[in-house]
C-alpha positions in Angstrom: 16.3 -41.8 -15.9 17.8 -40.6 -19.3 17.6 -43.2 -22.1 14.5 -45.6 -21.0 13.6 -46.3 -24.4 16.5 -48.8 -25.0 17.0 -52.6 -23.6 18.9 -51.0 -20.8 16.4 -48.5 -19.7 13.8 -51.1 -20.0 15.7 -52.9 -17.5 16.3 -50.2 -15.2 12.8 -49.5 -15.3 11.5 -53.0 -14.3 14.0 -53.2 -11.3 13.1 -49.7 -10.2 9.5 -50.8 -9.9 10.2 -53.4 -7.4 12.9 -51.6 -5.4 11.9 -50.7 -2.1 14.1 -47.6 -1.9 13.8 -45.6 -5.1 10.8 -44.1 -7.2 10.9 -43.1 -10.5 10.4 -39.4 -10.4 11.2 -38.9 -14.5 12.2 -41.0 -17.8 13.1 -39.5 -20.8 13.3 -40.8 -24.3 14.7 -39.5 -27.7 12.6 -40.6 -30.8 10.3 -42.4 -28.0 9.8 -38.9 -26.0 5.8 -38.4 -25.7 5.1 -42.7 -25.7 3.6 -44.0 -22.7 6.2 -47.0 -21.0 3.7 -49.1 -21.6 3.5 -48.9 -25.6 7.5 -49.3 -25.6 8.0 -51.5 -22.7 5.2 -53.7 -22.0 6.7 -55.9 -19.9 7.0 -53.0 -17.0 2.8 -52.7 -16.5 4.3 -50.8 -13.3 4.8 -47.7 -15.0 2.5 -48.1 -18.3 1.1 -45.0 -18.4 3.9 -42.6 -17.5 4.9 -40.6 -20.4 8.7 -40.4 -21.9 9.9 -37.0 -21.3 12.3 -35.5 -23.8 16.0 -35.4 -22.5 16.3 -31.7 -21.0 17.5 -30.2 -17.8 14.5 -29.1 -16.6 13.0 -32.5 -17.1 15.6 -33.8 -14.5 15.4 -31.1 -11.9 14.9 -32.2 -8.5 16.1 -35.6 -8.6 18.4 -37.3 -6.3 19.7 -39.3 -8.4 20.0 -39.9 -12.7 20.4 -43.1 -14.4 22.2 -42.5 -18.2 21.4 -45.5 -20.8 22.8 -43.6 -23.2 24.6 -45.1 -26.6 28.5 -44.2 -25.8 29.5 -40.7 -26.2 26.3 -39.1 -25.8 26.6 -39.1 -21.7 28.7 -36.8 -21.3 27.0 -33.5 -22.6 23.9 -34.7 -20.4 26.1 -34.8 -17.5 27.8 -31.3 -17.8 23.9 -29.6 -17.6 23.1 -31.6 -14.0 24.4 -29.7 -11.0 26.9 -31.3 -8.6 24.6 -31.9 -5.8 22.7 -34.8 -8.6 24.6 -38.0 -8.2 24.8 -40.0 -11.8 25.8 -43.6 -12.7 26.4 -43.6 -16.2 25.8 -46.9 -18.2 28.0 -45.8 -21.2 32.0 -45.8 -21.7 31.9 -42.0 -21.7 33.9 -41.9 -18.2 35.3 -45.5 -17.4 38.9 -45.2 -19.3 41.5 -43.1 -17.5 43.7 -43.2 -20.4 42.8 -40.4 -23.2 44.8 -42.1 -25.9 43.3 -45.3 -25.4 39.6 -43.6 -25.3 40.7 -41.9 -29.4 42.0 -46.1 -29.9 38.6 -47.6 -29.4 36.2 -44.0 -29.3 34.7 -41.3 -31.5 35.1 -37.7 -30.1 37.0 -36.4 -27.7 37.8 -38.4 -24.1 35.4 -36.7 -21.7 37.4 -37.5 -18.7 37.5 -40.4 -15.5 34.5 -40.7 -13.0 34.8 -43.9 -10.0 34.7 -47.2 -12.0 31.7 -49.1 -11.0 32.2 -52.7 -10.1 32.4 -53.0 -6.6 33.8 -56.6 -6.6 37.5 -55.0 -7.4 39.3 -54.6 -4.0 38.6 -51.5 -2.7 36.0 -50.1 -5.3 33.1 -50.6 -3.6 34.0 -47.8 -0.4 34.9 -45.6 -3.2 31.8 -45.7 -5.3 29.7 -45.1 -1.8 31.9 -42.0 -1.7 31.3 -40.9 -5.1 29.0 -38.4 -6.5 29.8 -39.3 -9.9 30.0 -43.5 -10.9 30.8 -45.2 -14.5 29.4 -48.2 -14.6 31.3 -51.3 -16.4 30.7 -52.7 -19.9 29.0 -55.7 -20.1 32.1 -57.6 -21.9 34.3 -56.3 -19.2 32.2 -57.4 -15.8 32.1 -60.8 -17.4 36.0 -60.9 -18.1 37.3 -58.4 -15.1 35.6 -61.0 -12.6 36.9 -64.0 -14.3 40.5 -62.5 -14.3 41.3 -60.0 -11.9 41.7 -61.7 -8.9 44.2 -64.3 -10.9 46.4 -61.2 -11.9 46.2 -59.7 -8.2 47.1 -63.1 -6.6 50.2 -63.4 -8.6 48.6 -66.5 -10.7 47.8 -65.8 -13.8 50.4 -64.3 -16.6 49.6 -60.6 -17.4 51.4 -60.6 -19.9 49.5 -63.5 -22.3 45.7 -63.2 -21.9 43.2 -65.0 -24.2 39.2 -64.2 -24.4 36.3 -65.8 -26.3 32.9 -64.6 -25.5 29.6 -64.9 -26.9 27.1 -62.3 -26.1 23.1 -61.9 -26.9 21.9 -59.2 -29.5 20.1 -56.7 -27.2 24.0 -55.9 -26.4 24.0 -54.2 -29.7 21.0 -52.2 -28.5 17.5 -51.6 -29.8 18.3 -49.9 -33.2 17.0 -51.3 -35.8 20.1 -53.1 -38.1 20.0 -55.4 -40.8 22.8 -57.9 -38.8 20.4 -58.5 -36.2 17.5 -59.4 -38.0 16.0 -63.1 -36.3 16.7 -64.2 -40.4 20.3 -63.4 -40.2 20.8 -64.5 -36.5 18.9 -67.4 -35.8 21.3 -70.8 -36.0 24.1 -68.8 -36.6 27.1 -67.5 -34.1 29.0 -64.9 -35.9 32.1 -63.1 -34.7 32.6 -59.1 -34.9 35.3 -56.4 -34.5 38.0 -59.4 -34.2 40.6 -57.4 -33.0 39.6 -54.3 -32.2 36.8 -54.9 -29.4 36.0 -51.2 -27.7 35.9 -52.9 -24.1 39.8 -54.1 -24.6 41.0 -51.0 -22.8 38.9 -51.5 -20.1 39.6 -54.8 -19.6 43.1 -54.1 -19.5 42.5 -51.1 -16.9 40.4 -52.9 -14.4 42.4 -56.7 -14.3 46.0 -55.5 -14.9 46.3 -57.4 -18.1 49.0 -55.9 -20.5 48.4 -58.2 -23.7 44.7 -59.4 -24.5 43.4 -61.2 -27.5 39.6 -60.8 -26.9 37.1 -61.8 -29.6 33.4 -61.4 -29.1 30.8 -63.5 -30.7 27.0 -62.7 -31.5 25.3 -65.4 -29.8 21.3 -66.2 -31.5 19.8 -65.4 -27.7 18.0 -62.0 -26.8 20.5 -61.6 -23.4 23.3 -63.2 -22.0 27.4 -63.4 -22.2 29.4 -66.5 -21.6 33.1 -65.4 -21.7 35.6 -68.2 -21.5 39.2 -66.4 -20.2 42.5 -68.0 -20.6 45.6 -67.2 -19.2 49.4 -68.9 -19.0 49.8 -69.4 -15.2 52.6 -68.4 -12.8 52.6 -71.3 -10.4 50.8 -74.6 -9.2 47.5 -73.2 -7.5 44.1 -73.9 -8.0 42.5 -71.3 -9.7 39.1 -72.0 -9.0 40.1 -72.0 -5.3 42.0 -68.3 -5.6 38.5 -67.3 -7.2 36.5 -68.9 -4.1 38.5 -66.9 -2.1 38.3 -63.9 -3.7 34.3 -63.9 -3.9 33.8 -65.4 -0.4 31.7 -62.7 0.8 30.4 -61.5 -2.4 26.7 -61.5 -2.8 26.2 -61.2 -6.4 29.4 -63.3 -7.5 29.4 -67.2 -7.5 32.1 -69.9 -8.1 30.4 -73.2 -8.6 31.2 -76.5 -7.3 33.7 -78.5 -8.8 31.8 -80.3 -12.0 30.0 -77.6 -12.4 29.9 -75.1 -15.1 27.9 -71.3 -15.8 25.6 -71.2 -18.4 23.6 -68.1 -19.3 20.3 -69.1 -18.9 21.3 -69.4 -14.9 21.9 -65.6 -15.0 19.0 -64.2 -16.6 17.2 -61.6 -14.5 19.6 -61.0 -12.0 22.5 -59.4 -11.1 24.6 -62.9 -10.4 27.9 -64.1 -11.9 28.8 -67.6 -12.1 32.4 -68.4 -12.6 34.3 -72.1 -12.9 37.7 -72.3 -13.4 40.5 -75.3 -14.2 44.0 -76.1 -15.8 43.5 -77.3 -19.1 45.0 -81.0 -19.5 46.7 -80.3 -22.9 48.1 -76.5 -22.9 48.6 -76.0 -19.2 46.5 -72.7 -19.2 44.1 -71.5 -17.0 41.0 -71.7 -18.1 38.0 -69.4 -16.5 34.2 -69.6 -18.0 32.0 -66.5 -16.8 28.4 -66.0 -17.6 26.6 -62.7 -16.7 23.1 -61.4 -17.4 24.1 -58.5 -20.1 21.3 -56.4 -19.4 21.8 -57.3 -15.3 25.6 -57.3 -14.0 26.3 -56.1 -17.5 24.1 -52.8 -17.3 20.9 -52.4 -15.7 21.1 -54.6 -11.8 25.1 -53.3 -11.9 24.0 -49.9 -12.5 21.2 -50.2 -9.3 23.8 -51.5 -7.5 26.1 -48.5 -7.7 23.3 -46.2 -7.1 22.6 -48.4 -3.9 26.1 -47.8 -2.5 26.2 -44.0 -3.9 22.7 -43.5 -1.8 23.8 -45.4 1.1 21.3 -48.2 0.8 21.8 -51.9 1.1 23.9 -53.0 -1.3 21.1 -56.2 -2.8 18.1 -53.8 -2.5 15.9 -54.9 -5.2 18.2 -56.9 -7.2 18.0 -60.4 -7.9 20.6 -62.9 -7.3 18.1 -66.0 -8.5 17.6 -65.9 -12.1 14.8 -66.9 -14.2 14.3 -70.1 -16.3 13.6 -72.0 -18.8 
């Protein structure tokens, strides 16, 4: 595991303690290389004394598999030193965007080129990420909007062409740097929005639901984890969308639409690798309305990441991820 230092690789480290398939062979850390787990992550007792390695081939030979919670960009020289035989997920944006151009948009550097996308909820994603030697797993804005709105845009229901999104996410989605914005002063009882307009995860968005025009603001919510994104879209006919979504997620473990009435909050989520969606026709504007609320560091990094690395291995799909989360 490259990157264990950070709120991802803490999470990937607590749910590859309890998985009954993998073992951690090594974790590597950049300032943090030489700290014990246990002095940077606390809460994962399971591997307290096991030192962070620095982030060097030899570290990682031998492995089966790597794990890269790596701040975007930085992935892909990591990847070009592992041999072919070493199966990656990648947690960054390094190799989700097909489109060069729209990678120099949204991106720093140079566009490092397309491995599998990694949500295996899109139609026919999930036999080609067991296939694939090479995985890039989704942003955490995108899981919460792609599931909200992909299958409305494959189902003919929802208007590509005029697609709204709101969503308020929890600070660790900044990661663990320190930054004056995220002090508990400056966040607590406040909701503040940032880049307005010019979100990095619009591209993929647009890639993985088929939506050509998208407003998408985020929000910096005062919770540690957690995104509630509420999706709108001009529909294209009469049907339920709630039902087209029930349809869609029928035999999806990890992917919920709740009853009628009923709506996601985050809280629900947290821990676990579930997504709760509700959807409706708003009374006034006749738009579809879908609300979506993920786990950041779970469907949103860490427990999505585990469960590429399931298929990629040929393991069962919900080994050692939750689908119940954790509350109050």
């Amino acid at each position: 595991m490259v990157g264990a230092s950070g709120y991802a690789g803490g999470d990937l480290l607590r749910i590859v303690a309890g998985h009954p398939h993998l073992e951690l062979a090594v974790a590597t850390g950049h300032a943090q290389a030489g700290s014990t787990i246990g002095s940077v992550h606390p809460h994962v007792r399971s591997f307290r004394d096991v030192v962070l390695a620095k982030t060097e081939p030899a570290a990682l030979a031998g492995v089966d598999l790597v794990f890269l919670a790596l701040p975007h960009g930085q992935s892909a020289a990591v990847a070009a030193q592992l041999p072919e035989s070493v199966k990656v997920v990648d947690l960054g944006a390094d190799f989700r965007l097909k489109d060069a151009a729209a990678w120099s948009r949204y991106y720093p550097g140079e566009h490092a080129g397309t491995w599998t996308y990694g949500l295996p909820e899109l139609p026919g994603q999930r036999e080609l990420i067991a296939a694939a030697s090479r995985v890039a797993s989704t942003g955490c804005y995108a899981v919460s909007t792609t599931l909200a709105l992909a299958p409305l845009i494959a189902a003919g229901v929802a208007d590509p062409e005029d697609v709204v999104v709101v969503a308020a996410s929890g600070t660790t989605g900044a990661g663990r740097a320190a930054k004056q914005h995220l002090l508990a002063s400056e966040v607590i009882g406040s909701l503040s929005p940032y880049k307005v307009g010019a979100h990095q995860h619009v591209p993929e968005i647009k890639q993985a639901t088929g939506a050509r025009t998208l407003s998408f603001t985020p929000v910096l919510a005062p919770m540690p984890r957690g995104i509630l994104a509420t999706v709108t879209a001009r529909p294209t006919g009469d049907a339920d969308p709630a039902e087209v979504l029930r349809a869609a997620y029928a035999d999806e473990p990890f992917v919920h639409v709740l009853p009628p009435g009923e709506w996601p909050r985050t809280s629900a989520t947290f821990g676990s690798n579930a997504a709760h969606l509700q959807a409706t026709i708003d009374v006034d504007s006749g738009r579809i309305v879908v609300v979506s609320a993920i786990d950041n560091l779970g469907k949103g990094a860490a427990a999505q990441a585990v469960q590429n690395a399931n298929l990629m291995l040929g393991l069962p799909e919900t080994a050692g991820l939750a689908v119940d989360g954790v509350a109050p």
